[in-house]
C-alpha positions, 0 to 999 in steps of 0.5 A: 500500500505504501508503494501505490501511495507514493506512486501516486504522489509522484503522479500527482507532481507530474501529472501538474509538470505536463500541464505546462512548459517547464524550462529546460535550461537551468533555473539559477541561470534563468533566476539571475537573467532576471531583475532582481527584487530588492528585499528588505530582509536582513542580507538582502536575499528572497525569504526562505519558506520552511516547509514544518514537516513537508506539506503537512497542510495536505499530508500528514507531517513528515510523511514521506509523502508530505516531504517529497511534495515539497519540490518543484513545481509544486513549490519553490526549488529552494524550500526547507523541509523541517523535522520535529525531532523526537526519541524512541526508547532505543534512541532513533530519532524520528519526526513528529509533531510534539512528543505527544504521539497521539495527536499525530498518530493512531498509537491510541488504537495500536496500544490503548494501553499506553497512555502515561503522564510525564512532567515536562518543562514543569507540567505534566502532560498525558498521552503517548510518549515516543520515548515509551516504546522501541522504533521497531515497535512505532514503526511496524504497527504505528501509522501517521494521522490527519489531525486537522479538522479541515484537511482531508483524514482520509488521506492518514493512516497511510503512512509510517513514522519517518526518521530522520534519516528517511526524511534526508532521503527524500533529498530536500533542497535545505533540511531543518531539524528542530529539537523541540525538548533536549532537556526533557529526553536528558532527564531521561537519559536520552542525549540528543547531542549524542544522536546527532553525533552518532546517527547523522552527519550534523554538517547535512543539516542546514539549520538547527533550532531549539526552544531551549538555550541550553541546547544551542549553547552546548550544540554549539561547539560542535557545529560547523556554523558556515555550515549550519545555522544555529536558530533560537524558537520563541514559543508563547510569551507566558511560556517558560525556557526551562534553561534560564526559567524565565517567559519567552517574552522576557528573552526578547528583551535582550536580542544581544544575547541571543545574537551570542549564541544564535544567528536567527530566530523563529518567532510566532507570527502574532509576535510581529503583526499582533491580532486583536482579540476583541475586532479580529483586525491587526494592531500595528506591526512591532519593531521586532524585525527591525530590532532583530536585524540591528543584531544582525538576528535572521527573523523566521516568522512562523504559524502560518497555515491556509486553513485556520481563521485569518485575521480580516485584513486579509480577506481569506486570502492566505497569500496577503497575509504572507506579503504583509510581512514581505511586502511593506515599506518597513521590513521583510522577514527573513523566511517562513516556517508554513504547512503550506509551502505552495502558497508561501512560494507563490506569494514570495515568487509571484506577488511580492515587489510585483508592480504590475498595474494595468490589465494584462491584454487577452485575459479572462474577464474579472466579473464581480458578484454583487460588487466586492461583496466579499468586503462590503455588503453586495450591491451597494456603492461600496461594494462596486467602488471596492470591486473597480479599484480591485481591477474588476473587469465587468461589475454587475448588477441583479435588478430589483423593483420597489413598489413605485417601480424604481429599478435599483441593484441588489441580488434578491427581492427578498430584504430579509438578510441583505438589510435591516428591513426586519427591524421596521418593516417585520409586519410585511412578511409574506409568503410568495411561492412563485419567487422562494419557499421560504416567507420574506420581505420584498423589494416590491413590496416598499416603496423606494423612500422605505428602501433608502431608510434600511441600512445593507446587511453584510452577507457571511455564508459561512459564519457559524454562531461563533462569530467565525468566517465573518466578513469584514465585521467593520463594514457589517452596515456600510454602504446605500443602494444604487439605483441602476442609473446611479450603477451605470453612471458610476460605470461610466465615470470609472470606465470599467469594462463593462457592465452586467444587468442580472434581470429575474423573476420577470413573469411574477412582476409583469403579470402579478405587480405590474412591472415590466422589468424585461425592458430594462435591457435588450441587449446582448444575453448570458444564459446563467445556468443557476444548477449544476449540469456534468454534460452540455449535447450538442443539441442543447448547445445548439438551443442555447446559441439561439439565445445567447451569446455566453453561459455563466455555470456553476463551478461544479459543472465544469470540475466535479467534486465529490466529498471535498475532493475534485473528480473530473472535468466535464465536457460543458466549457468544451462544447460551449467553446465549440459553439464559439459560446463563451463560458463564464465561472461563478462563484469564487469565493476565498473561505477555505471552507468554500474550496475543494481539498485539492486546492490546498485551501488557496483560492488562488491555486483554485482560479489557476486550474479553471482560468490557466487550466481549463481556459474560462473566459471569465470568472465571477468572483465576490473578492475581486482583488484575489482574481486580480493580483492572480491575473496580473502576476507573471505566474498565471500565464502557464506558458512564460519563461519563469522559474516558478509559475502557479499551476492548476490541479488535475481533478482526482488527483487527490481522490486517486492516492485515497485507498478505495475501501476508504474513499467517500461513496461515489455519487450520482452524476448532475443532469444534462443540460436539456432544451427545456432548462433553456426555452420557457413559455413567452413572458405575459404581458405586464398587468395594468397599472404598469409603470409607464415606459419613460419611469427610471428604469427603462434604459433600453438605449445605453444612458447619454454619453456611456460607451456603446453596448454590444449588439445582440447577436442572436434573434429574437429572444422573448422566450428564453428562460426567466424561471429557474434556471433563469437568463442574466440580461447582459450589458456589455461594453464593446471593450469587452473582449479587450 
């Protein structure tokens, strides 16, 4: 089983190899043809990316999977693999995640008997302990586990514990070895000094780190330092350093001494950008960086992991957070000790230091999906003015109708959720089942002046009652609803791209209300394939050319997932492509909880597969400014001469090194598209007491002085679907394709 596994592995590194066209010649060579980046790092030099056992963010830690995949192209050339080091019984050094073996391993089935409480550094700590059984023992029956709730356990149970010796073997570019309790393994008569002086070449690890002071004092003599780093770990302030008994935080008041004994430090990241605990925002920076470069101290920053609750400055984007500590006017860190070793490279190689500014001609379009609503509240001129700062190509807008039959932007007639309606307007609850099954409040319903009373409501899809995966807490009410002539003229006035008019729910308001939405737009239509399909026949393609000239579908109807884990690609973006019908992608989000496992909880790694490759023609996105730092870095073209470039998965990668005994049940595949989710019955005609055509909100011409819209390039378009799966009526400027 071990051997199908690693197998795997190497399959799912080259697999993503044949996806591009790697360089032949030599990377250094390449690297130093290229402008250099000025870093502000103590010696000038890119930041190193430690990798804490391997990529423990999709593998279990130290696994000789996890530790092999932390190699081009997966990651930069140039990355450290870091090893935990723990004792057996007998003295072998193996690599795990703390001394406790039961948060890592399934010891706890293997020997339930087991468990014991030692003191260490002055606590007593319960659990299974390494230094209780033989290798042989840990290696022959103990596997390694997933212990995170948000990575993939099915992939644990795999593989066996690693040595230290197994993990040099994979060969990795730098190697780092941590030890993490010298003191507590002298106190029982295990000596680390001694194994390392014994089992292993001292002068093959790179850099030497320990918690403890001691250590690196005694160790010290005996390394050659030109060789190998010595590097003092800083844990939790209140902690005590068993040495010297004093708090982590007290040492770092006295960065000389270490300077005498050490060449780095490795700092928890909240040492350098505090989080506040009452607003989940960051306090200013410390003067930790610079302090420690006076020194002469090298600073690794450590903690970093995709999958966790960030702060909100980062908008769940992973790689914000790595650059604000390599991007800013102050300093940069010297490296990063991560689980996720891709997102720290793509950040360090990608978009640190990167300039680029203007769009980038013949990409695919940046759609926004109610504005930023990632960062404000959707549909509000917040929102629409964040998304075209974040360099949104098309900004969109979901028409809505008041009662007095003013047309304004907002995803939903139903104001329940989206603003404060409930506070006032409660006793105007009804029930519509021809528009949702649940009761709500709606826009039809109130009059434009009682809309304007209502403040927006920041949407968080994911957040729990815990108050996590908030968006933007700060912004929860900021903001006001624009009517569509105050949307197209700020479309004018910023000359974006285009814009999208998202028109639904035509037939209940012209025969029920009177409310002839369907002339606000008359121009060109996108099909917006609101379920998902797994195929497009070529007969329902056919049928949907008649209509329109683009398809927006969901992202599973293009990669199939199944428990968390791509599958496949369908064969909808090829079909459309062959009908010359572009495809749209909706809707990105960055919650690492909105990702399949394969992404590695990176939603940029996520717009990489669809956009470099599957070759979309655009992608809806509620963060904007993810898609757009992407699409303007020299990584996304797949095809460029660079020494790293950001590479799509290929789906059931991940799901093919799973055992099949334990692989998530296979599910049913999504229906087909049909000509009958396309063609609906012609609208009915708006009832009487009908706006008149000259109110606000009919704009069949483009407003004086705005660029003109494309012609529609299908004929007569009265019977498309408005229900279900419904159409988006699309305004698009003739710079569309730009």
């Amino acid at each position: 089983m071990m051997i199908r596994c690693l197998f795997f592995i190497f399959l799912l590194i080259n697999t993503k190899a044949v996806n591009v066209k790697f360089r032949k010649r030599n990377p250094e060579a390449v690297k130093a043809a290229e402008p250099a980046k000025k870093w502000q790092t103590l010696n000038g030099a890119e930041p190193l990316v430690v990798g804490r056992g391997g990529f423990s963010g999709a593998l279990p830690e130290s696994s000789s999977a996890a530790n092999s995949l932390v190699k081009p192209p997966m990651s930069l050339s140039s990355v450290a693999v870091l090893c935990n080091l723990q004792l057996t019984k007998d003295g072998f050094g193996i690599c795990m995640t703390d001394i406790q073996l039961d948060n890592s391993t399934n010891i706890g089935m293997i020997y339930p008997n087991g468990r014991t409480t030692y003191k260490v550094n002055g606590q007593d700590v319960k659990g299974w302990f390494g230094l209780d059984y033989r290798a042989d023992q840990l290696f022959n029956n103990v596997s390694l586990t997933q212990n995170v709730y948000s990575r993939p356990s099915l992939l644990g149970g795999e593989f066996p514990i690693s040595t230290v010796e197994d993990v040099l073997g994979t060969k990795p570019s730098q190697f780092w070895l941590n030890v993490q309790y010298g003191t507590f393994y002298s106190q029982h008569n295990l000596s680390v000094e001694g194994y390392l002086q014994k089992s292993i070449r001292v002068g093959g690890i790179n850099y030497l780190s320990s918690p403890e002071i001691g250590f690196l004092k005694a160790i010290g003599g005996r390394v050659n330092k030109a060789r190998t780093k010595l590097v003092f770990v800083f844990l939790n302030p209140n902690e005590v350093e068993p040495t010297t008994n004093q708090t982590y935080s007290e040492i770092l008041k006295n960065l000389t001494a270490i300077k005498s004994f050490a060449s780095g430090i490795v700092i928890p990241k909240n040492y350098i950008f505090p989080i506040n605990n009452k607003t989940g925002y960051l306090d200013p920076a410390t003067t930790l960086v610079t302090d420690a470069h006076k020194e002469g101290l090298e600073v690794y920053a450590s903690g970093f992991e995709n999958a966790v609750q960030l702060s909100y400055n980062y908008s769940y984007d992973p790689s914000n957070e790595y650059l604000k500590f390599i991007d800013n006017s102050q300093f940069a860190v010297d490296g990063f000790v991560t689980d996720f070793p891709p997102t720290a490279s793509e950040s360090i190689a990608c978009f640190a230091l990167n300039n680029v500014t203007k769009p980038v001609r013949g990409k695919p379009l940046i759609i926004s999906h109610n504005g930023a609503s990632g960062v404000y509240p959707g549909s509000t001129d917040l929102a629409y003015q964040q998304a075209i700062d974040n360099g949104t190509d098309i900004i969109d807008c979901s028409v809505q109708m008041s009662k007095d039959g003013v047309a304004f932007c907002l995803d939903s007639p139903d104001l329940m959720g989206k603003t404060t309606v409930m506070t006032s307007f409660m006793s105007r609850v009804t029930s519509i089942p021809a528009i949702q099954q649940n009761k709500g409040i709606f826009s039809f319903d109130l009059t434009w002046s009682e809309i304007q009373s209502l403040k927006p409501e920041m949407e968080s899809p994911f957040a729990t009652e815990t108050d996590t995966f908030q968006r933007n807490p700060q912004a929860k009410n900021q903001g006001k609803f624009v009517t569509i002539d105050e949307f197209l003229e700020l479309a004018k006035t910023k000359a974006v791209t285009g814009v999208q008019i998202n028109i639904e729910n035509a037939a209940y308001l012209a025969s029920k209300k009177g409310l002839g939405i369907v002339d606000v737009v008359t121009k060109a239509l996108v099909l917006h394939l609101k379920n998902e399909v797994s195929d497009a026949p070529k007969d329902s393609v056919e049928e949907t050319k008649k209509y329109a000239d683009a398809v927006i579908v969901l992202r599973p109807s293009l990669i199939t997932v199944r428990d968390g884990f791509t599958v496949t690609f369908t064969n909808v973006l090829k079909e459309m492509h062959s009908a010359n019908i572009s495809v749209y992608v909706s809707v990105f989000k960055n919650e690492f909880i909105s990702l399949a496992f394969d992404y590695f909880t990176d939603p940029v790694i996520e717009l990489a597969t669809y956009i470099g490759g599957m070759g979309v023609d655009g992608i809806v996105t509620e963060f904007p400014a993810t898609a757009s730092k992407y699409l303007r870095s020299p990584c996304s073209d797949l095809n460029a001469d660079l020494p790293y470039t950001i590479l799509p998965i290929t789906p059931g990668d991940m799901l093919s090194i799973i055992p099949e005994p334990v692989q998530p049940p296979a599910s049913g595949p999504y229906p087909s598209l049909s000509i009958a989710d396309i063609v609906d019955p012609p609208l009915p005609a708006v009832a009487n007491g009908s706006t008149p055509d000259d109110t606000e909100f009919d704009f069949g011409s483009s407003p004086t002085g705005a660029p003109p819209v494309l012609a529609p390039s299908s004929s007569d378009k009265t019977n498309v679907a408005n229900i279900g799966i419904s159409i988006v009526a699309a305004m698009l400027l003739c710079l569309l394709f730009m």
